[in-house]
C-alpha positions in Angstrom: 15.2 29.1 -38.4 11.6 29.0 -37.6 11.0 26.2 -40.3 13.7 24.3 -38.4 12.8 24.6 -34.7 9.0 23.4 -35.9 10.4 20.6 -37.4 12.7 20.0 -34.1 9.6 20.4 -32.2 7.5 17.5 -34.5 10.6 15.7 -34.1 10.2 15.7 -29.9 6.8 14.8 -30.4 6.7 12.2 -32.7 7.3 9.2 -29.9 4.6 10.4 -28.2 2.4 10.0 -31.2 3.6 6.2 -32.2 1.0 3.7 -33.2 0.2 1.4 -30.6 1.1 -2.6 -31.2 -1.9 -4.7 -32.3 -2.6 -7.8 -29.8 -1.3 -9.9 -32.8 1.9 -7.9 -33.3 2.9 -8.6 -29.7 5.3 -11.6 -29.5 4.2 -13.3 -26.1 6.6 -15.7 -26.3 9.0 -13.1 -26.0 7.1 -11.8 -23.0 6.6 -15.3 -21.2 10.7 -15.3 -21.3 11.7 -12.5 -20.2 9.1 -12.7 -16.9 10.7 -16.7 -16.6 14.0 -14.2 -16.1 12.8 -11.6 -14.1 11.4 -14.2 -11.7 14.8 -15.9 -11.2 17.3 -13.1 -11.2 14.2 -10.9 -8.8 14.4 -14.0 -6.3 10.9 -13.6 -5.7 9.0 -16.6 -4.7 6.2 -16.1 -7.1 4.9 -13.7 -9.9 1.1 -13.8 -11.5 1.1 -11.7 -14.1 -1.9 -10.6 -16.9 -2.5 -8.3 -19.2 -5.7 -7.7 -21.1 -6.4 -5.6 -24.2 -9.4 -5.1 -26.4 -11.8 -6.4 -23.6 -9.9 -10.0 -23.2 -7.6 -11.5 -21.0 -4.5 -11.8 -23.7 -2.0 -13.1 -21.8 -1.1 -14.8 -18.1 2.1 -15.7 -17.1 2.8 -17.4 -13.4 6.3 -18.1 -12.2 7.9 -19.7 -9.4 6.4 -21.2 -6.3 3.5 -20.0 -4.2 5.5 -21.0 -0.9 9.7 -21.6 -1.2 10.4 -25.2 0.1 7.6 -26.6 -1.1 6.0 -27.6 -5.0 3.3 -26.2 -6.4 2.8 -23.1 -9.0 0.6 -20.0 -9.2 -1.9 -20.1 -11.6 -4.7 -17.2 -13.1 -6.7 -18.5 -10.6 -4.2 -18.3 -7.1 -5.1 -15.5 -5.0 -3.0 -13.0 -3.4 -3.7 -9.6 -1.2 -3.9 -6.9 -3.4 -3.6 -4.2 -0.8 -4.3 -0.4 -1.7 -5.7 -1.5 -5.0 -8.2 -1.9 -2.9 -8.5 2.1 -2.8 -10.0 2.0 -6.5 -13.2 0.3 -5.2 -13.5 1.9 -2.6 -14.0 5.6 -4.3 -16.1 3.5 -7.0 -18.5 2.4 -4.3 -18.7 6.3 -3.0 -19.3 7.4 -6.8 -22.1 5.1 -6.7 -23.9 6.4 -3.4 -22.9 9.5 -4.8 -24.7 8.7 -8.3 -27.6 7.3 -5.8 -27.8 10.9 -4.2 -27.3 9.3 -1.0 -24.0 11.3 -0.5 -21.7 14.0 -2.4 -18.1 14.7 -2.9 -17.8 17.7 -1.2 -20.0 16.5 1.7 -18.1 17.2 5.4 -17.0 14.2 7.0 -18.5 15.5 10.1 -21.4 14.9 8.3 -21.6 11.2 8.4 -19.0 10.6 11.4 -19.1 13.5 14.3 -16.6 11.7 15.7 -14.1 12.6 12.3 -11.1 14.4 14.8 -8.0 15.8 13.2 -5.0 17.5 13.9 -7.0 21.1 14.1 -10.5 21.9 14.9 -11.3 24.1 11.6 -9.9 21.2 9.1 -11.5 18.6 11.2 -14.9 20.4 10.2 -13.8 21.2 6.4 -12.6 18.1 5.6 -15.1 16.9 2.7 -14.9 13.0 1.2 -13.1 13.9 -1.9 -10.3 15.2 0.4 -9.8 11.7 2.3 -10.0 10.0 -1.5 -6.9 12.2 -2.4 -4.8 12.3 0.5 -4.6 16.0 0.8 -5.9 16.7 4.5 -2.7 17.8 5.8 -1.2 14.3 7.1 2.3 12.9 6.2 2.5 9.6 4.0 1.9 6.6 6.4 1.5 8.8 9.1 -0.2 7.3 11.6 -0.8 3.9 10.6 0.5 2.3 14.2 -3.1 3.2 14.8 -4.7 0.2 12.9 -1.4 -1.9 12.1 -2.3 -5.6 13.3 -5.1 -4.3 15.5 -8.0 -6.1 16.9 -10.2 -2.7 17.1 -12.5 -1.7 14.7 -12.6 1.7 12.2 -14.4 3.9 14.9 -12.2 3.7 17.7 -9.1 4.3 14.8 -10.9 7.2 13.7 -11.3 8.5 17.7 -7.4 8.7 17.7 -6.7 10.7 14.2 -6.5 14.1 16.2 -3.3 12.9 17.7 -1.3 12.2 14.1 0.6 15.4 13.8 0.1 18.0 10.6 2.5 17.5 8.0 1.7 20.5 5.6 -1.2 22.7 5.4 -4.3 21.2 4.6 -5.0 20.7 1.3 -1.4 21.9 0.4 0.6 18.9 -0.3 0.2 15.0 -0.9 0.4 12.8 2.3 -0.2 9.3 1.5 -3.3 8.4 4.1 -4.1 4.9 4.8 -6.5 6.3 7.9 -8.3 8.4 5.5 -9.4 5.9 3.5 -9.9 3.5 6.4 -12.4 6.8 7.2 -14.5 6.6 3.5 -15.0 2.7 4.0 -16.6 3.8 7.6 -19.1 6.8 5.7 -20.0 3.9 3.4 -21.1 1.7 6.0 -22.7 4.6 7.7 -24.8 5.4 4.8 -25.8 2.1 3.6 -25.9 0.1 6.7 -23.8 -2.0 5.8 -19.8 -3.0 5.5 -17.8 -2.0 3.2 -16.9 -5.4 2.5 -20.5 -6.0 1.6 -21.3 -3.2 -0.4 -18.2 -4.0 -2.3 -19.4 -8.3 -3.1 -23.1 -6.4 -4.0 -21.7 -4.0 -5.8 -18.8 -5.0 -7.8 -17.5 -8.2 -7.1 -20.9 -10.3 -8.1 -22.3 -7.8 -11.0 -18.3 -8.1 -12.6 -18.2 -12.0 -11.9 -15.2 -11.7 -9.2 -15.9 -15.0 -7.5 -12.9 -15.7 -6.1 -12.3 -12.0 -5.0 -12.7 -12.2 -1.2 -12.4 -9.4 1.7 -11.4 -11.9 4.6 -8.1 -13.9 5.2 -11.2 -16.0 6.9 -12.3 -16.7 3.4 -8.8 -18.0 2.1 -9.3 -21.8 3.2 -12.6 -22.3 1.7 -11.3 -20.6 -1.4 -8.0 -22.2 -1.9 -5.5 -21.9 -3.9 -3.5 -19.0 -2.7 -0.4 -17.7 -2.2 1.7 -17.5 1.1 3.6 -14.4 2.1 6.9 -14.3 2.5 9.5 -11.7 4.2 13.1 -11.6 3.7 16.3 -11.8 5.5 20.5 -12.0 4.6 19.4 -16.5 3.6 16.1 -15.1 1.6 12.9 -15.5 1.2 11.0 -17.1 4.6 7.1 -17.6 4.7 5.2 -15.9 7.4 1.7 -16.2 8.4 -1.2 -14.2 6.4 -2.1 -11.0 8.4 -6.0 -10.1 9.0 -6.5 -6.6 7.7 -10.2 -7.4 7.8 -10.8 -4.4 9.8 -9.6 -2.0 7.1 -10.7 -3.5 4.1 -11.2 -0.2 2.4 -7.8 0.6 2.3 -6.3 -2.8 1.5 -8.2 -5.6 2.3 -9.0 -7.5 -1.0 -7.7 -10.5 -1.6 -7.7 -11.3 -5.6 -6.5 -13.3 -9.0 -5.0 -12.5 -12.3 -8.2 -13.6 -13.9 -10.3 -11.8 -11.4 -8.9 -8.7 -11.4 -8.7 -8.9 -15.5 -12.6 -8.1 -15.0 -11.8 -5.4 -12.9 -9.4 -4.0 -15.6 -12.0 -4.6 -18.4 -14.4 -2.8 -16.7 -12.8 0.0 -15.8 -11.2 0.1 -19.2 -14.8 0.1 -20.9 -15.2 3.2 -18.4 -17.7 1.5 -15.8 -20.0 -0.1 -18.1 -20.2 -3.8 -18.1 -21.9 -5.9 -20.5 -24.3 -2.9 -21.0 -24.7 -1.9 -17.7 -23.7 1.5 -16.3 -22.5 0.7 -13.4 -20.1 4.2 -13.2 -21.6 7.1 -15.1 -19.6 9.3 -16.9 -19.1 11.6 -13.9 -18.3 9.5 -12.2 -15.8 8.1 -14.1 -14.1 11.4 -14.9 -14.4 12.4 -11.2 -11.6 9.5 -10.0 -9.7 9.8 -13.2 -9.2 13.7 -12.4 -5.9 15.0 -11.0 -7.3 16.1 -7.5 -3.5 16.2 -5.9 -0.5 16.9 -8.5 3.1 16.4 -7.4 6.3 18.0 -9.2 7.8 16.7 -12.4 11.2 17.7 -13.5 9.8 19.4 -17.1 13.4 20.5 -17.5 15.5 17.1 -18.1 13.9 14.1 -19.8 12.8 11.0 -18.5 11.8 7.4 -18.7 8.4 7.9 -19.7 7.8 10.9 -21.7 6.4 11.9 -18.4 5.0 15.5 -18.4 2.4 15.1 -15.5 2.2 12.9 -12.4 -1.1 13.1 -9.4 -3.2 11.3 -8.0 -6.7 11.5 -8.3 -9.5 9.7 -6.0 -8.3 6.0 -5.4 -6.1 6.5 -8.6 -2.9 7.4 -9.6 -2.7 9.4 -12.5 0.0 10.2 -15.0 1.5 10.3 -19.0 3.2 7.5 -20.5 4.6 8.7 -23.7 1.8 10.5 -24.7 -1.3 8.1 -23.4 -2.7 8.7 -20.0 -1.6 6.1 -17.6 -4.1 5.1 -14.4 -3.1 3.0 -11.9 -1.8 1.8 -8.2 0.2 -0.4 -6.5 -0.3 -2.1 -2.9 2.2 -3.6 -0.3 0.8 -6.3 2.0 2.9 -8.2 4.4 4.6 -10.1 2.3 3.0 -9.4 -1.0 3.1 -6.3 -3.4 1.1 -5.9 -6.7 0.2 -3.2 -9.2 -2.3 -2.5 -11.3 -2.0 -0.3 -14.7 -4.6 0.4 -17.3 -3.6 3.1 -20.8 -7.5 3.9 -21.6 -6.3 5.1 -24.7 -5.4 1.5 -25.7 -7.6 -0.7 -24.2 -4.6 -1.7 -22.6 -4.0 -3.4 -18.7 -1.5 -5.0 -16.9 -2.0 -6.8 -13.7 1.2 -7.7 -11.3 0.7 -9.6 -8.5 3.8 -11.3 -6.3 4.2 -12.7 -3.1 7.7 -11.2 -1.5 8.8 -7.9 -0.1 11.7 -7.5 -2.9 9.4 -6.9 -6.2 9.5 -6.1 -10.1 6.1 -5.3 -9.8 7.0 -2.1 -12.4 9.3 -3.6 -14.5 7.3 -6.3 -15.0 4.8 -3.3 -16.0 6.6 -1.0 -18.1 8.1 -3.9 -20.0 4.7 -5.0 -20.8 3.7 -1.2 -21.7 6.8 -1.1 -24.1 6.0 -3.7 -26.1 2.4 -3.2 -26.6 2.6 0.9 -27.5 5.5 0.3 -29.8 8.0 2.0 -28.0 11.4 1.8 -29.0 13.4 1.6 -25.8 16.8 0.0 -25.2 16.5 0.3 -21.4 16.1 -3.4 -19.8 13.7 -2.5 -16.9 14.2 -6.1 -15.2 17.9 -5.1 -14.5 17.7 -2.0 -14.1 15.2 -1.6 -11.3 17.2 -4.8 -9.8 20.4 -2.8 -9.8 18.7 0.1 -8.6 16.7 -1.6 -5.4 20.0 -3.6 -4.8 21.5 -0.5 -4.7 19.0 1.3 -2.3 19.1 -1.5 0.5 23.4 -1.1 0.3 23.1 2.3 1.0 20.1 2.3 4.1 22.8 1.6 6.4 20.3 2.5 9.5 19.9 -0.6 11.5 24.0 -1.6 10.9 24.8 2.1 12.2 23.0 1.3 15.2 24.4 -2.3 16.3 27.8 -0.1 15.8 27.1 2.2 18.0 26.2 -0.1 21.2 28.6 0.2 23.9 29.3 -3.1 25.6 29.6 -4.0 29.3 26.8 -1.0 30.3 24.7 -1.7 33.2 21.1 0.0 33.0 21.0 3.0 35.6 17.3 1.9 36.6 16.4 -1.9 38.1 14.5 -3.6 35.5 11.6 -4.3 37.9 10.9 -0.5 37.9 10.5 -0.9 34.1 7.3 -3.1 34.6 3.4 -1.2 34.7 1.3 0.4 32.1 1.9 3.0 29.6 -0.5 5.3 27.5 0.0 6.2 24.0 -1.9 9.5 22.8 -1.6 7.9 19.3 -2.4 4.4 20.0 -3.5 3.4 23.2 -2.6 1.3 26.2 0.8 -0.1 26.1 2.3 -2.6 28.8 5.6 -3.9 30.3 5.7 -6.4 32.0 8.3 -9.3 34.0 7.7 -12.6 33.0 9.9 -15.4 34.4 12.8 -13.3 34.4 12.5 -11.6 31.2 10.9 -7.9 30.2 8.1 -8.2 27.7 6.4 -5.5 25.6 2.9 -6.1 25.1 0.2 -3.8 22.4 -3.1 -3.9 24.2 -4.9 -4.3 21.1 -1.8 -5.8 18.8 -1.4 -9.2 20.1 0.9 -9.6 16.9 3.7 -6.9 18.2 4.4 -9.0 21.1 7.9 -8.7 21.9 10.8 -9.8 24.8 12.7 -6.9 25.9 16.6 -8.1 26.4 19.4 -5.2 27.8 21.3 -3.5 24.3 23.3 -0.5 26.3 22.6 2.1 29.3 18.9 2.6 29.5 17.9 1.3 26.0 16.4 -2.0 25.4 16.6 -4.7 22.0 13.1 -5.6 20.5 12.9 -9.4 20.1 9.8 -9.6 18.3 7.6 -12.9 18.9 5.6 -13.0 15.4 7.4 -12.5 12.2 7.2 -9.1 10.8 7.7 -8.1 6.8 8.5 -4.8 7.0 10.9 -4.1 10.2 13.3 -5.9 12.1 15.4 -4.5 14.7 14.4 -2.1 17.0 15.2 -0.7 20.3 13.4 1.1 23.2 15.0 4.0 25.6 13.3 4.5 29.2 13.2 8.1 30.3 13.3 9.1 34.2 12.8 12.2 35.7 15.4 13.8 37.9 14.4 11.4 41.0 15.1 8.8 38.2 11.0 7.8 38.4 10.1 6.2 35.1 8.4 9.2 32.5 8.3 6.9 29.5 10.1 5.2 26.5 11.0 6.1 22.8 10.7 3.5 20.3 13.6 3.2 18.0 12.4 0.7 14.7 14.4 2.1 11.6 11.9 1.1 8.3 9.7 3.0 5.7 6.2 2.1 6.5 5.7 1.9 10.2 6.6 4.9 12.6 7.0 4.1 16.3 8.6 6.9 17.0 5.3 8.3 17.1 4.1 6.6 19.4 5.7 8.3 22.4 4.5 6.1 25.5 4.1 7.7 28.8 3.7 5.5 32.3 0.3 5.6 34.3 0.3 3.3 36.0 3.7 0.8 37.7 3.1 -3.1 38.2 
């Protein structure tokens, strides 16, 4: 019996433990076809895809159109915003000044920014850099992010307004996915060197790896050319909307990249921070971000897709197994674009994604790739699959179509329009205003000029959003006035149903009327 379960048990690891495919093994002909495929049946405008191994670029593939309506492919070279990838080089430029003894992991916050407020005075204090790089400070995922969203201020006055994001979990006690936090380690770097993140990151990374048509502005994108347009999504398709500036928090997503630039990124980081000799990452430092600071639950008692036995995130990584070889990686979501990055160190093995629409494969572009080079014998089609499975996802979010259901025709609005009209405050964001323009209400973000909207009636006291710029991620949304029992104006509650972008937390209150 014992002879038998030990062979069961050699049996169950024996996948894990499956030679990888050699570069020349890998039919890239097959690949090239299947991502012509994916492409078509995803609907995405455009898809840049690479994947190096051994220390070389192997393989590009670039699909479709960089805008819909017009001619004109991708190519290696076409850039796109690469978003929260961004996070990786932002934790590699701390390990540096951290290698430089200019700062340390565990260093407070407080230390370099007094101004660092959270939710509670006692976390506010603790609160040490590697717990920004690993979202584990106590805030919920995307929590907060109205804060910086399209804004015209810079990282200080975002950092001002943290102590109003409410607690989520107990700090250090959970995973919240922080954009602010990382907003807040691109603010300590400029603090300690004296200069941007964006510069620190061209010095640092960008020239020594030959990045030269990496760039950190949507400023930058004309003189670089060759780029792809973002696009957003409705019942017709895919539309183009305007690039968005997220120059102001360029440590959480700003970079704007290539295939064939970001293959040097994947190469170096592959080689473990050493490029063409240089140590640019020590060892340390390199184990440091590749070490599972936050860990999140896997089912160990039902298999899975990837032979998955661990999943975390570590400091501007995400960390987990892919049958048997450690898998490091992220993905980021830009208006209009989305993109992943995936390296197995144990293979010498990346694969870049980068696309230009808010319905992706950006995954099963990647585990396809993953398949075929580590040899592993799947008959799941990850193309379909995930396209059945998102298709099936946006069926079932029923939330804005529950809404327009619900609204009760022929209501009158219980308080005179005019009334509606002054100033608001909002803890969380800042100064928000109503206002009566030629007949119509309009909602104005002091320091958002892209959230503009026109206010038209929808039922009783609640009013549509008409929103003036294009928006990628939400659509409709509604706001309800609140009166006091003299039926004097308190406030309104936003009402945008979507995933990324909260306004319900927003919660403004009037100060002043017009």
């Amino acid at each position: 019996m014992k002879k038998i379960t030990a062979f069961l048990f050699l049996l169950f690891l024996l996948p894990a433990f499956l030679p990888a495919q050699k570069k020349s093994d890998v039919d890239l002909r097959k690949l090239d076809k299947y991502y012509q495929k994916m492409v078509a049946d995803w609907d995405i405008p455009s898809a840049s895809i690479g994947i190096v191994k051994d220390g070389e670029l192997i393989f590009t593939g670039n699909y479709g159109v960089v805008e819909v309506g017009k001619e004109g492919a991708p190519d290696a070279n076409t850039l796109y915003a690469i978003a929260s990838n961004s996070k990786a080089f932002t934790s590699a430029i701390i390990g540096m000044l951290v290698q430089e003894g200019k700062l340390n992991w565990d260093d407070p916050v407080r230390k370099y920014l007094p101004y660092f407020d959270l939710y509670d005075s006692w976390v506010s204090e603790h609160t040490t850099i590697r717990d920004i790089l690993s979202h584990r400070v106590g805030l919920g995922t995307f929590s907060g992010d109205n804060i910086w969203y399209k804004s015209e201020l810079q990282a200080e006055e975002f950092i001002k307004r943290y102590k109003h994001v409410p607690q989520a979990y107990p700090f250090r006690s959970g995973y919240g996915y922080s954009n602010l936090m990382f907003i807040t380690a691109g603010e300590i770097i400029e603090t300690v060197t004296g200069k941007s993140w964006a510069e620190n990151v061209e010095e640092r990374i960008l020239r020594p790896l030959g990045m030269d048509r990496t760039i950190a502005s949507v400023k930058e994108l004309e003189a670089q050319g060759n780029f792809a347009t973002p696009h957003a999504r409705n019942e017709a398709g895919n539309y183009p909307i305007p690039w968005t500036s997220w120059d102001n928090v360029a440590a959480t997503g700003g970079l704007i990249s290539s295939v064939s630039d970001l293959a040097k990124w994947m190469i170096f980081n592959l080689d473990n921070g050493i490029h063409k000799g240089d140590t640019l990452l020590s060892k340390h430092t390199r184990n440091t971000v590749w070490t599972p600071h936050n860990n999140h639950l896997v089912d160990l008692t039902s298999p899975n897709d990837f032979g998955r036995h661990f999943n975390a995130y570590g400091l501007g990584w995400g960390l987990s197994d892919y049958h048997g070889r450690l898998r490091v990686g992220h993905t980021g979501g830009y208006d209009g674009m989305i993109t992943a990055v995936t390296l197995i160190p144990d293979e010498n093995l990346g694969v870049v994604v980068l696309t230009n629409g808010v319905k992706s494969p950006i995954m099963a572009a990647t585990y396809y790739a993953l398949d075929l080079f580590l040899g592993v014998e799947t008959n799941k089609d990850w193309s379909a699959d995930h396209l059945k499975l998102t298709d099936e996802n946006s069926a079932k979010d029923t939330r804005i179509a529950d809404r327009k259901a619900k609204r009760v025709l022929n209501t009158e609005p219980s308080i005179d329009p005019e009334k509606l009209a002054g100033t608001y405050e909002s803890d969380i964001y800042g100064k928000i205003d109503i206002r009566e323009k030629n007949g119509d209400l309009t909602l104005e973000f002091s320091h958002s000029p892209l959230l503009s909207a026109r206010l038209t009636h929808w039922h009783y006291d609640v009013w549509e959003i008409h929103w003036d710029h294009p928006q990628a991620w939400f659509s409709f949304g509604t706001v309800q006035f609140k009166t006091d029992n003299n039926l004097d104006i308190l406030g309104f509650d936003f009402d945008v149903p979507n995933d990324d972008f909260f306004f319900e937390q927003l919660k403004p209150y009037k100060v002043k009327d017009d």
